[in-house]
Steps between C-alpha positions, in 0.01 A plus 500: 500500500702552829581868441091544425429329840768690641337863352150396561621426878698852537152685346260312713705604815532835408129497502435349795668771672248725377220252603231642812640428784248401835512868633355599174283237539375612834504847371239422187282348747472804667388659201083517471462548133634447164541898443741455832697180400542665125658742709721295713633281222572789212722723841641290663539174349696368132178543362508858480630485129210337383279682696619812435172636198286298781268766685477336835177710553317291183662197477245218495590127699505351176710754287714480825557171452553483127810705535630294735440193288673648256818581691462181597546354134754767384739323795411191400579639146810567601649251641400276196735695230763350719524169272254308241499217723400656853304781301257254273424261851408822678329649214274176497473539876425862480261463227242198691514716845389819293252301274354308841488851666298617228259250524446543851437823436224453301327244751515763730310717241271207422418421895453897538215467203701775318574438151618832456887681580663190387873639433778263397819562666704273372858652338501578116808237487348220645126584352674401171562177632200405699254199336198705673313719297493812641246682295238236612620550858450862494173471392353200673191536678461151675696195600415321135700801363767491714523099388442617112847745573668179652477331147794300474663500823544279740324770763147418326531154576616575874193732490253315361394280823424814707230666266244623771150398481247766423435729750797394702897629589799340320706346765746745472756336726476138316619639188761719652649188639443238198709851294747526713519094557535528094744802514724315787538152319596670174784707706 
């Protein structure tokens, strides 16, 4: 157990050296558009390995960010192989912010009116393990569907309480807090 702490501590540091530092920062502000931060973050940034099929030119915000995301979880992979006992509590941890982060995705979709584009990004490894149904997610249409995918979790009964009335926006920021509120406590 103390020589898996010890590992996950040596990895984690090692990648906070290659974390953005605040002149990067100030530098991707500078940037006007996604094309230009694509840019910025595949030359001269840690990112460039997982940027590097990206055409800067085409990238979309979205696609932008999916890569990321998934970066993000590879790390997070990563430090979990380190021991069963660190690795499962992070996996758990891993797996409700990347289930919650789906579902705020699709409120955004459902505010927008656009049932349409939905794309899960959620890693193969931990899709496995999710409760959600992610089928139903991809195709929902409306905030009962998005419920109907939430079968059996404990995010439908979080959700539940902020259905919007017709005609009306889901307060978007409510639930973000009562998910995160959930995610927090569990942590």
């Amino acid at each position: 157990s103390n020589l898996s702490s010890n590992a996950v501590l040596a990895k984690a540091r090692g990648m906070h050296g290659k974390c953005l530092t605040k002149q990067n920062f100030n530098e991707l502000l500078m940037c006007k558009s996604v094309s230009e931060i694509a840019y910025y973050l595949k030359n001269r940034t840690h990112y460039s390995g997982i940027l590097s099929t990206v055409n800067e030119i085409d990238v979309s915000r979205s696609e932008l960010e999916i890569i990321l995301k998934q970066k993000l979880f590879e790390d997070c992979a990563a430090l979990g192989k380190y021991g069963s006992s660190v690795g499962e509590r992070f996996a758990d941890y891993l797996l409700q912010r990347s289930e919650i982060e789906q579902i705020m995705h699709s409120l955004i979709l459902i505010n927008s009116g656009r049932s349409d584009g939905y794309t899960v990004y959620i890693p193969d490894y931990l899709q496995k393990r999710t409760g959600i149904d992610m089928e139903a997610l991809g195709r929902m249409k409306n905030y009962d569907d998005l419920l109907k995918a939430l079968d059996g979790t404990p995010y439908r009964k979080i959700l539940e309480p902020f259905r919007p009335e017709p005609g009306q926006l889901l307060d978007y920021t409510k639930v973000e807090n009562a998910l995160y509120t959930y995610l927090y406590g569990a942590v």
